[in-house]
N, C-alpha and C positions, 0 to 999 in steps of 0.2 A: 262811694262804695263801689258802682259801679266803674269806675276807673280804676281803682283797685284791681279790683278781678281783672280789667279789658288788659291789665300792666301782666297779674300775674299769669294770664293765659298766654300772652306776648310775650312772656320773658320764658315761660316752659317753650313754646314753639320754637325757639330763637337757641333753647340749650338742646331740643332733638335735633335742630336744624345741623347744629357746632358739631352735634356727636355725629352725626351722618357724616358730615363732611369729614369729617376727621378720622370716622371709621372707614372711609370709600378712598383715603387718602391712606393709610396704614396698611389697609388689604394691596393696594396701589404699588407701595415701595416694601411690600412681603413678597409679592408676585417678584419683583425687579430686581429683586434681594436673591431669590431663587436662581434664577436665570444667569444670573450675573455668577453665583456660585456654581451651576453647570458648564461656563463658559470656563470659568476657573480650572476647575477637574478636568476640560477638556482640553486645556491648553498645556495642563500638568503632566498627564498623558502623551499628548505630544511632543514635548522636550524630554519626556523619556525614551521614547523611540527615536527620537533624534541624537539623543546621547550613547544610544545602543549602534544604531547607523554610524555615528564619529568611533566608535572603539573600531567598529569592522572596518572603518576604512583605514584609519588606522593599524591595523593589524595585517590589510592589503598589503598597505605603502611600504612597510616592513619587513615583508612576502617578495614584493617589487626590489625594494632595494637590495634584500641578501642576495637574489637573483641577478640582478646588475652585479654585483662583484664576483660572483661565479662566474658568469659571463664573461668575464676580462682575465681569468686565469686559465694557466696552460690546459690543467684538467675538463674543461670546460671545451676547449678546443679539438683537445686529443678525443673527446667522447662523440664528439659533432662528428669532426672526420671517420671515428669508427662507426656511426649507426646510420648517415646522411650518405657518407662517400666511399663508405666499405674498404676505406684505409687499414692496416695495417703495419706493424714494427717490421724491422729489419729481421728477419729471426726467427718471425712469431710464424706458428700453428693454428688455423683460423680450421675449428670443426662447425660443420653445419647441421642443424637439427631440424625434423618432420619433412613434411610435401616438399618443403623450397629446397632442402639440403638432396632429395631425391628425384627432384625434377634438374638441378645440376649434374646431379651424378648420370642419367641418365643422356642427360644433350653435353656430358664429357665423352662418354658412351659411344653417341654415334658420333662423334666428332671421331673419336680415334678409330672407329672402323672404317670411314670416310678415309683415313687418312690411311689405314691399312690399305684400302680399295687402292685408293690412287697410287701409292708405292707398289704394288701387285703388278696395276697395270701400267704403270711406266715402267718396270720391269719387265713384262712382257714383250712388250713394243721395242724396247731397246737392245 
């Protein structure tokens, strides 16, 4: 009788033991379970902002390339010489606006009295 009990007390200790373990094992790979699915969301996340990143660049290169073809037409050329090199057509009428259009007019200004002066006084002299 005694061995009886010494068994069934040994076989209870030996089924808390099973359940511990296996409940210390299941909390174990819940925890890993977790994480594992944060790393998930976190990398899902990231391949979204990287696929937002590839449209913008994309949409750069596209930006770049119409730019390159403008760049290689006449238009493109003729607008460089007029805003770079203050080119002008054959023909054309070129009006100047604010300070810069007035500080020209002004140093045309003394230029031609400069030049009144000098013809004055070569005149005199001669």
């Amino acid at each position: 009788m005694k061995n009886i009990k010494k068994r069934k007390s040994q076989s209870k200790t030996a089924m808390v033991s099973i359940t511990f373990v296996v409940g210390i094992l299941f909390l174990g790979m819940m925890g890993k379970s977790m994480n594992l699915q944060n790393q998930l969301s976190s990398y899902d996340s990231q391949i979204s902002d990287l696929d937002r990143q590839i449209e913008e660049e994309e949409g750069r290169t596209t930006e770049i390339d119409d730019l390159k073809e403008y760049m290689e037409t006449d238009g493109y050329v003729e607008e460089t010489a007029r805003e770079k090199l203050g080119l002008v057509k054959e023909n054309e009428i070129v009006f100047k606006e604010g300070e810069e259009a007035q500080q020209g007019e002004n140093s045309q200004d003394a230029e031609s009295s400069q030049n009144s002066n000098s013809s004055q006084n070569e005149s005199t002299e001669g």
